[in-house]
MMTF fields as JSON, N, C-alpha, C and O atoms, coordinates in Angstrom:
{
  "mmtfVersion": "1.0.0",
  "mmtfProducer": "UNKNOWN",
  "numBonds": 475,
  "numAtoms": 476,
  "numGroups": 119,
  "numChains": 1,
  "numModels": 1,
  "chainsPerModel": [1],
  "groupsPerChain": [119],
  "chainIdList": ["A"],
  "bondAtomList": [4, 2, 8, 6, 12, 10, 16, 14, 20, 18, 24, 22, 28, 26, 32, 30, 36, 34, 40, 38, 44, 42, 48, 46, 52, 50, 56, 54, 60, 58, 64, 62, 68, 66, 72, 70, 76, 74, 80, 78, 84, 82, 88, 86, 92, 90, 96, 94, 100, 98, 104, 102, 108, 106, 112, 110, 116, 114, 120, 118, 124, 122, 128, 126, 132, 130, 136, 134, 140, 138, 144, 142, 148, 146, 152, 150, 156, 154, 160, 158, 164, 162, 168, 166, 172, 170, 176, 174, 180, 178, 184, 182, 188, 186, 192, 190, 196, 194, 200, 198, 204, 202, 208, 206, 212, 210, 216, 214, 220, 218, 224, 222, 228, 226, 232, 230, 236, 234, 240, 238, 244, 242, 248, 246, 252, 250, 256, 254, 260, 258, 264, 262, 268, 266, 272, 270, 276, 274, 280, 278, 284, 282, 288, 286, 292, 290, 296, 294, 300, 298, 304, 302, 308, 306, 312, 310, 316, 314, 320, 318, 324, 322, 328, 326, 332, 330, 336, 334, 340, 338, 344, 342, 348, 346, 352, 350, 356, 354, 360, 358, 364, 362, 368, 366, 372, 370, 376, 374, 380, 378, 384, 382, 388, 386, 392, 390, 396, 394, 400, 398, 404, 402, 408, 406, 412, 410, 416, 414, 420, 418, 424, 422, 428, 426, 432, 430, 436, 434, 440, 438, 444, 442, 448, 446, 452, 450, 456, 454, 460, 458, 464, 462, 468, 466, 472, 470],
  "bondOrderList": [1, 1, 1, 1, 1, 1, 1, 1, 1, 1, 1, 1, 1, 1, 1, 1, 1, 1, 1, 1, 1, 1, 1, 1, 1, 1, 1, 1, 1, 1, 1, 1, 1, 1, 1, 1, 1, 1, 1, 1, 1, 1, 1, 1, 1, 1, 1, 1, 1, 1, 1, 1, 1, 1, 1, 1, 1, 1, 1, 1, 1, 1, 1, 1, 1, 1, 1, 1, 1, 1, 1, 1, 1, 1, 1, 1, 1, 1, 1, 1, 1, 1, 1, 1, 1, 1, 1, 1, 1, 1, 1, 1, 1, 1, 1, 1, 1, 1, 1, 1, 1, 1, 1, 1, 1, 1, 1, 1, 1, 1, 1, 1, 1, 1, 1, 1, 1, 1],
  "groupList": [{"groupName": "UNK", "atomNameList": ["N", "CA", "C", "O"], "elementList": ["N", "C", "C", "O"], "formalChargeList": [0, 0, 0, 0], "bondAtomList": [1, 0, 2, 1, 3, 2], "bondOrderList": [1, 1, 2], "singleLetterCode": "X", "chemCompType": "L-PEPTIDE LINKING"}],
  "groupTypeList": [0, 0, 0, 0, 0, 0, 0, 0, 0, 0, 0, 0, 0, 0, 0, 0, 0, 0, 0, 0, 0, 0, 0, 0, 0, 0, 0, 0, 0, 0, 0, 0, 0, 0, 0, 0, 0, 0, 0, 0, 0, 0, 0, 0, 0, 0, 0, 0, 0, 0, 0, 0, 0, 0, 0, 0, 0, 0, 0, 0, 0, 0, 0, 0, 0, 0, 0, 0, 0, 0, 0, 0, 0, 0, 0, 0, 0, 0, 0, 0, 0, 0, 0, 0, 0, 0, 0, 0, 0, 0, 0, 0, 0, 0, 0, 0, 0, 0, 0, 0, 0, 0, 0, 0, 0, 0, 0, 0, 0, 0, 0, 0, 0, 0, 0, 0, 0, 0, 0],
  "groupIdList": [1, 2, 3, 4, 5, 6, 7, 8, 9, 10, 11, 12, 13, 14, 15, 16, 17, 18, 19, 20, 21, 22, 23, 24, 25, 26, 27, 28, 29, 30, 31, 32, 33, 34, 35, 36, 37, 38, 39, 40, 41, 42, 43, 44, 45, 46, 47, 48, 49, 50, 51, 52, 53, 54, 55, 56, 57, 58, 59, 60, 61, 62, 63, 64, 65, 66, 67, 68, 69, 70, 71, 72, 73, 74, 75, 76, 77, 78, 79, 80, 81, 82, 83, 84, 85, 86, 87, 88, 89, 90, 91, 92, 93, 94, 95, 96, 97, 98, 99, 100, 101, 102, 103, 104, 105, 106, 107, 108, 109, 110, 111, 112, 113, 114, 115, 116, 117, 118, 119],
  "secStructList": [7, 5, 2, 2, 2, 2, 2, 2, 2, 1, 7, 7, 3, 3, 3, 3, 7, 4, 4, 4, 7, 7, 1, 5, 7, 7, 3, 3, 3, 3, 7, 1, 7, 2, 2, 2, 2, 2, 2, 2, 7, 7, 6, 6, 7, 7, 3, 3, 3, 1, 7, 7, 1, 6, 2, 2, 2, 2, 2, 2, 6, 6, 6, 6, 7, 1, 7, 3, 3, 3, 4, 4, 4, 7, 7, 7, 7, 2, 2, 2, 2, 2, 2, 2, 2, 6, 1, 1, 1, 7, 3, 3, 3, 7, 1, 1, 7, 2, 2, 2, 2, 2, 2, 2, 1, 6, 6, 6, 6, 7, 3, 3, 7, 7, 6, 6, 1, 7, 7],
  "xCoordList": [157.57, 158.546, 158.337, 157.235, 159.604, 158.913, 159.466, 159.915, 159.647, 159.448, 161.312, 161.817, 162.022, 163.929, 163.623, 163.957, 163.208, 163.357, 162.951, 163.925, 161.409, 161.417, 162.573, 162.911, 163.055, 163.689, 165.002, 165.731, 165.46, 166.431, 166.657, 167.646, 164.725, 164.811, 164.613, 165.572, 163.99, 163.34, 165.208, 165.506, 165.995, 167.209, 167.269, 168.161, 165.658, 165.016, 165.893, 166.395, 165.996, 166.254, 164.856, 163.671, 165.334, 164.165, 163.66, 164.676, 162.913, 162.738, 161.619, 161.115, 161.492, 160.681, 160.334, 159.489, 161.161, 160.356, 160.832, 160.306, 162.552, 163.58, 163.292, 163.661, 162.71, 162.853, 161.642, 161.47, 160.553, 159.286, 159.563, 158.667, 160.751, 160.858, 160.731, 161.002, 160.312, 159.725, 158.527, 157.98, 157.618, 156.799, 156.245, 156.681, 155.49, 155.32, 154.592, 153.503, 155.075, 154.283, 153.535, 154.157, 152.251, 151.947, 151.075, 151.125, 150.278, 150.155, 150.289, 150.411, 150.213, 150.852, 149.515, 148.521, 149.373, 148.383, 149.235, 149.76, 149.053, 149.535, 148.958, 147.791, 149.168, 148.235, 148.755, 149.579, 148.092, 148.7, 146.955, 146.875, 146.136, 144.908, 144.29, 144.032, 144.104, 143.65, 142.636, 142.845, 141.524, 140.54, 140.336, 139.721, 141.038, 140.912, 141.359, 141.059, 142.679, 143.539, 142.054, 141.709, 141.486, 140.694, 139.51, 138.865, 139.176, 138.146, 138.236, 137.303, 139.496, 140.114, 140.942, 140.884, 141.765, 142.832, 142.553, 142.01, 143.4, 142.968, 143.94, 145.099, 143.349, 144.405, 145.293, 145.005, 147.089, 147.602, 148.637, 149.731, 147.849, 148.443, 150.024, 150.538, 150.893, 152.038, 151.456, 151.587, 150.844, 151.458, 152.685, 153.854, 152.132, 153.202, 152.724, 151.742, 153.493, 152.897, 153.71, 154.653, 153.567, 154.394, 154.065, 154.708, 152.471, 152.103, 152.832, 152.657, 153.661, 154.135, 153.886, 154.564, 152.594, 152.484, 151.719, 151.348, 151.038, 151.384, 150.04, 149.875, 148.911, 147.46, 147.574, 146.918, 148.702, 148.86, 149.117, 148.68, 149.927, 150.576, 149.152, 148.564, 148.447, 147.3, 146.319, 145.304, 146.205, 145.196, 145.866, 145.072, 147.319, 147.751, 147.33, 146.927, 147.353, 146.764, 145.869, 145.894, 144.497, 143.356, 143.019, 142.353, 143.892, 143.649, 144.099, 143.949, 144.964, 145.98, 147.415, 147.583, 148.027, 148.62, 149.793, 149.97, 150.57, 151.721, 153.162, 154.297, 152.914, 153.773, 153.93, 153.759, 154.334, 154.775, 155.905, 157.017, 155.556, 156.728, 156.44, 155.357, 157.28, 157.305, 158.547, 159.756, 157.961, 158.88, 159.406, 159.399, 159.977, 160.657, 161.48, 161.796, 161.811, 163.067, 161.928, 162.515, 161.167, 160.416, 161.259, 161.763, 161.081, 161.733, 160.704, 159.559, 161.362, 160.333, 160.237, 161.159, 159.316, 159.274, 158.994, 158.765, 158.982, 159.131, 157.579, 157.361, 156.733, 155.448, 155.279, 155.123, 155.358, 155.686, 156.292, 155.53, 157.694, 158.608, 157.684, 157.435, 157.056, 156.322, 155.41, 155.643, 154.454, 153.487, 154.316, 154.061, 154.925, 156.033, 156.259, 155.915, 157.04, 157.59, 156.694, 156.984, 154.954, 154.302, 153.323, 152.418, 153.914, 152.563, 153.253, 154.414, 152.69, 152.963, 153.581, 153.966, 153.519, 153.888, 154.925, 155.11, 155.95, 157.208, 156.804, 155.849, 157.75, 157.851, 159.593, 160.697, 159.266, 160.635, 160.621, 159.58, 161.869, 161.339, 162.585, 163.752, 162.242, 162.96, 162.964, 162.08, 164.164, 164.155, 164.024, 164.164, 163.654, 162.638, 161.365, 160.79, 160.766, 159.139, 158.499, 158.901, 156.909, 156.376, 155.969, 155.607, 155.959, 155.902, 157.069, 156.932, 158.427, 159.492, 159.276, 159.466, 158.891, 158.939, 157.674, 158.027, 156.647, 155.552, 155.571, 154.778, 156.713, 157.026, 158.604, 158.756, 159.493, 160.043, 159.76, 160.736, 158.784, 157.662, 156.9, 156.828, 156.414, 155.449, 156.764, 156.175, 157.691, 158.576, 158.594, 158.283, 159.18, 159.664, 157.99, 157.899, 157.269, 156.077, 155.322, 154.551, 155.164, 154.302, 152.998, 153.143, 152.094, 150.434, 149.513, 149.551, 149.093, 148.274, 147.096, 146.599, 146.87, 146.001, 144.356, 144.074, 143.484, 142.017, 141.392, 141.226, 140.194, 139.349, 138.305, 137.546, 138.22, 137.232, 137.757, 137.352, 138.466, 138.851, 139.812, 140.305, 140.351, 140.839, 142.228, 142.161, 143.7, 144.265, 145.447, 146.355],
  "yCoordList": [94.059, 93.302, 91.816, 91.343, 91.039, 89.508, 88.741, 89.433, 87.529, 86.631, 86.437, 85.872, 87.052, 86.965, 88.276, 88.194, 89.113, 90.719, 89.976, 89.628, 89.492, 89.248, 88.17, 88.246, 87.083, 86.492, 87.434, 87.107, 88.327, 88.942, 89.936, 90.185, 90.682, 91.385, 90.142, 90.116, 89.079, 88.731, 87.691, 86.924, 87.839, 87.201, 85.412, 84.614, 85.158, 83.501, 82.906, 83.56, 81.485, 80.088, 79.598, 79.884, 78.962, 78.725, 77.399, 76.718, 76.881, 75.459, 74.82, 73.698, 75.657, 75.027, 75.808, 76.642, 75.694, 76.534, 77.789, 78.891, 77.125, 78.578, 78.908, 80.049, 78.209, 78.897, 79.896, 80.627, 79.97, 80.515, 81.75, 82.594, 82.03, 83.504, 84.925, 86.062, 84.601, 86.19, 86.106, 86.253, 85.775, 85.702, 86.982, 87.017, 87.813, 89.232, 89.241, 88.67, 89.803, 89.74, 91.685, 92.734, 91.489, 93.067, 93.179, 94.227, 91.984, 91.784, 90.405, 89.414, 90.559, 90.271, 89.521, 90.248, 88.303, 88.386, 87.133, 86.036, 87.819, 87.111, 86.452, 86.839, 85.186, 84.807, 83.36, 82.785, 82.658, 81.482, 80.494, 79.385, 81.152, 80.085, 79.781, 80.731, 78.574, 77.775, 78.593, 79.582, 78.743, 79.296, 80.436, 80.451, 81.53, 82.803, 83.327, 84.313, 81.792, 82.311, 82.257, 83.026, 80.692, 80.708, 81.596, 81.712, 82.464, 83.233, 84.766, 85.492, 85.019, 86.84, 86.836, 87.698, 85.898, 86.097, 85.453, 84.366, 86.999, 86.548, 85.994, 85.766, 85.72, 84.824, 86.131, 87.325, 85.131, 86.519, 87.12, 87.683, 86.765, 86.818, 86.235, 85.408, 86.544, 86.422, 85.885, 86.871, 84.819, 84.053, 84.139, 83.815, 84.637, 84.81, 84.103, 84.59, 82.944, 82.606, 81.916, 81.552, 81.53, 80.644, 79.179, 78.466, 78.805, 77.918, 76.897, 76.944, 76.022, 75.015, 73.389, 72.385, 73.654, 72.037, 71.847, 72.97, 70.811, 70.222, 70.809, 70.895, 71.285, 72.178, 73.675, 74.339, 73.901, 75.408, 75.542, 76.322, 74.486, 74.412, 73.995, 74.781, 72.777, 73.028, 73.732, 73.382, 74.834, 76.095, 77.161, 77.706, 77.484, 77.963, 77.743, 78.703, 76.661, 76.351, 76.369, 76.425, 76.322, 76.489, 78.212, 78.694, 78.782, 80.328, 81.22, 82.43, 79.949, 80.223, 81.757, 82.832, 81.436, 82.442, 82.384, 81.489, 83.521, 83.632, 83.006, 82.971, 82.624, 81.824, 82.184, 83.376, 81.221, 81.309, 81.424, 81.118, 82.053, 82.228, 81.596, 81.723, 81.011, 80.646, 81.232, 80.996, 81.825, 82.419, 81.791, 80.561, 82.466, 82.362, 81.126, 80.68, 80.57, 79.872, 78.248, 77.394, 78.073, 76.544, 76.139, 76.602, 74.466, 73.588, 72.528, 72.226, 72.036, 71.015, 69.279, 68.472, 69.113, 67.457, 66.896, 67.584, 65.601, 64.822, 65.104, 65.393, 64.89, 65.388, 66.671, 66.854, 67.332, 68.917, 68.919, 69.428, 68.527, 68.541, 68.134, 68.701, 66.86, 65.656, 66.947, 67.306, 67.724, 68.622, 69.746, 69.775, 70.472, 71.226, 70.893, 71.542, 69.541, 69.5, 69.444, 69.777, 68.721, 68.344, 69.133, 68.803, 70.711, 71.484, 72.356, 72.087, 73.377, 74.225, 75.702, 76.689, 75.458, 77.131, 77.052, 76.205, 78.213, 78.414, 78.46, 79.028, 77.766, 78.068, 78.681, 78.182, 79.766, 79.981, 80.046, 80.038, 80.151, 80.446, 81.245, 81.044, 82.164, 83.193, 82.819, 82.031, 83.385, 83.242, 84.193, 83.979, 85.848, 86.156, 85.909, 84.837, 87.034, 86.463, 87.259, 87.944, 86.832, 87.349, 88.722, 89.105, 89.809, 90.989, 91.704, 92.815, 90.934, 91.645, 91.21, 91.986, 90.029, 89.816, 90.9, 91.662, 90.986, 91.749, 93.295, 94.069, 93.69, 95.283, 95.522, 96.674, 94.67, 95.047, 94.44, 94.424, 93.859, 93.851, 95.114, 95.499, 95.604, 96.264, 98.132, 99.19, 98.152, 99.095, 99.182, 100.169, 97.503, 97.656, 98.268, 98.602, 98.084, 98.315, 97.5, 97.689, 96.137, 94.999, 95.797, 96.602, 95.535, 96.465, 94.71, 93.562, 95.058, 93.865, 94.327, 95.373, 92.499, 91.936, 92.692, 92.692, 93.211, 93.563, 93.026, 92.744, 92.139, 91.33, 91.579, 92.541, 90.41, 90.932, 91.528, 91.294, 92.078, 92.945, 92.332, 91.394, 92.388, 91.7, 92.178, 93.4, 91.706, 92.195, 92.729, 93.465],
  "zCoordList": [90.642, 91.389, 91.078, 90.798, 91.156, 90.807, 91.712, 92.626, 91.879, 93.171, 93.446, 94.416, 92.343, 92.622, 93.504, 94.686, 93.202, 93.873, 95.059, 95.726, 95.71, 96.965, 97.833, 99.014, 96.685, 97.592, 97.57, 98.506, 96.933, 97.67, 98.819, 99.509, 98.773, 100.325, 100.942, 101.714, 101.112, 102.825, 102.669, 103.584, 101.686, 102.186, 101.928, 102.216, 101.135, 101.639, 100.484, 99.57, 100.691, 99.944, 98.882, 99.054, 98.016, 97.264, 97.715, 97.851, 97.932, 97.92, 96.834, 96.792, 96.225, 94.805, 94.193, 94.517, 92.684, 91.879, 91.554, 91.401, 91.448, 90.947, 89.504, 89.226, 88.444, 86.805, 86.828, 85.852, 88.218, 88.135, 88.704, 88.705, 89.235, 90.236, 89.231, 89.617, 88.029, 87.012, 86.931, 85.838, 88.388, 88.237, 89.215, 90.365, 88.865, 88.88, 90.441, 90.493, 91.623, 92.61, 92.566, 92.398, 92.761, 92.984, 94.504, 95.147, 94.992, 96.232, 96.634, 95.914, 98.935, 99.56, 100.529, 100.551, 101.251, 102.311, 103.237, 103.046, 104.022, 105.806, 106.172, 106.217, 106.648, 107.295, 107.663, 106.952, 109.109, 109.361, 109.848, 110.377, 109.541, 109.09, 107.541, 106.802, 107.169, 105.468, 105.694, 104.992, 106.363, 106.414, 105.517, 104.451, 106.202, 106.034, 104.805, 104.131, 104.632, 103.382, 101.978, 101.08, 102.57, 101.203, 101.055, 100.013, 102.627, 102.479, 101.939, 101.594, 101.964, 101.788, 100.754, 99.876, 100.756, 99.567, 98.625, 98.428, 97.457, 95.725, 94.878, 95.226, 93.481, 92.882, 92.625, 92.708, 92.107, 91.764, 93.299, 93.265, 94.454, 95.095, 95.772, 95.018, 97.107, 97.024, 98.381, 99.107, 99.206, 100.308, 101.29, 101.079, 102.366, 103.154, 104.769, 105.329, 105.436, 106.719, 107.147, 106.444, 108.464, 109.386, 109.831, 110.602, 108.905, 109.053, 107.815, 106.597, 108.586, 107.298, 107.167, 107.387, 106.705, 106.204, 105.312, 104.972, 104.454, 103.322, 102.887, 101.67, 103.803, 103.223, 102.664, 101.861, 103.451, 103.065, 101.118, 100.271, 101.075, 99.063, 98.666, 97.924, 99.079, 98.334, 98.566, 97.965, 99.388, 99.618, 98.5, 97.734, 98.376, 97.416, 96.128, 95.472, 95.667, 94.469, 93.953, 92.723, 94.751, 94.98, 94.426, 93.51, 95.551, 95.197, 94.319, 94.15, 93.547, 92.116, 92.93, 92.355, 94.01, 94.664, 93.617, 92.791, 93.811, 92.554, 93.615, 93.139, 94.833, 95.595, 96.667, 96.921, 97.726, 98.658, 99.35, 98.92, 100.894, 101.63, 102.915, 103.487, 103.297, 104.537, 105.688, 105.695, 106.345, 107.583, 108.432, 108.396, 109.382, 110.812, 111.209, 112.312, 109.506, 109.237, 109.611, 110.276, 109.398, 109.508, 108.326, 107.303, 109.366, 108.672, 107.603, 107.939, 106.251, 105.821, 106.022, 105.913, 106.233, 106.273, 105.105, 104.111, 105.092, 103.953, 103.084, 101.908, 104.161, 103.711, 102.818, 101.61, 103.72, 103.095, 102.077, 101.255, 101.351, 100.129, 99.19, 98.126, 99.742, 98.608, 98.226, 97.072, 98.873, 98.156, 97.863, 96.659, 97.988, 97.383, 96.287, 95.299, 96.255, 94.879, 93.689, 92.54, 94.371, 93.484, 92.733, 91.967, 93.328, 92.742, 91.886, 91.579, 91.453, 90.559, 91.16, 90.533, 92.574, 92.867, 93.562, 94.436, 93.132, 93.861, 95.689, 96.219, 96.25, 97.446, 98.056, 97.835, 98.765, 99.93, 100.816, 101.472, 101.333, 102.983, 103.787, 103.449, 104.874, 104.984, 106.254, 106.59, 107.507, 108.466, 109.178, 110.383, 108.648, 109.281, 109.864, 109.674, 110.725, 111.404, 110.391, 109.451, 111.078, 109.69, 109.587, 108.474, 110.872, 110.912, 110.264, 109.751, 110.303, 109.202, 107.882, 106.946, 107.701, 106.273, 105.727, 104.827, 106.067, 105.383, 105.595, 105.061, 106.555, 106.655, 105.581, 105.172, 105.243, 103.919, 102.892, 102.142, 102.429, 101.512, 100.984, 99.817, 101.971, 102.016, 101.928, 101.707, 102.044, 102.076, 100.541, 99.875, 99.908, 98.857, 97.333, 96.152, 98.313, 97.275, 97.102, 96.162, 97.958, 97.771, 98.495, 99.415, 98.085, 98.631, 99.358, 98.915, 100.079, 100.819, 99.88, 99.464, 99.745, 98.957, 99.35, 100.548, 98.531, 98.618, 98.57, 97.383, 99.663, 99.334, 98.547, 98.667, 97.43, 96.686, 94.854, 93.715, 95.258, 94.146, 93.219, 93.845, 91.995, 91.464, 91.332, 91.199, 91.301, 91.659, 90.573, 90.961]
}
């Protein structure tokens, strides 16, 4: 599946990083703490949370994620765009919550991310 297939289930807008959407998602990790993201999730991965501000894109990058999603229709600030625009990973955002976005994900065949394991 690649990141056009997801933005056409969760329904989302792109906000950075439309020529990158053949970019192959095979897992998924939830989550709305930097913490956890940088402690559990692997590179490769597909970012999905409701936390939206400008640490989350560079925790992404960090964990080399294959992109993000942002839910439950958050809005961006100027801040936020400025690291958006300035990094390397697609971002969208869907106005679903994040228990729907990661249950037709997870329908369509997206598998939650394995800690540890390579993916």
């Amino acid at each position: 599946m690649t990141l056009r297939d997801v933005q056409d289930i969760l329904e989302a807008k792109v906000l950075y990083g439309e020529q990158m959407l053949d970019r192959e998602v095979k897992t998924g990790f939830a989550c709305d703490l930097v913490s956890e993201m940088l402690a559990f999730a692997t590179s490769g991965t597909l970012l999905i949370t409701s936390l939206a501000n400008p640490h989350v894109i560079h925790t992404a990058e960090v964990m080399d994620a294959v992109g993000v999603i942002f839910v439950g229709g958050k809005e961006v600030n100027s801040s936020m765009f400025k690291a958006i625009t300035s990094s390397k990973i697609p971002v969208l955002a869907t106005d679903h919550l994040l228990f729907k976005s990661c249950g037709l994900l997870f329908q369509h065949g997206i598998q939650g991310a394995k800690r540890g394991l390579p993916q």
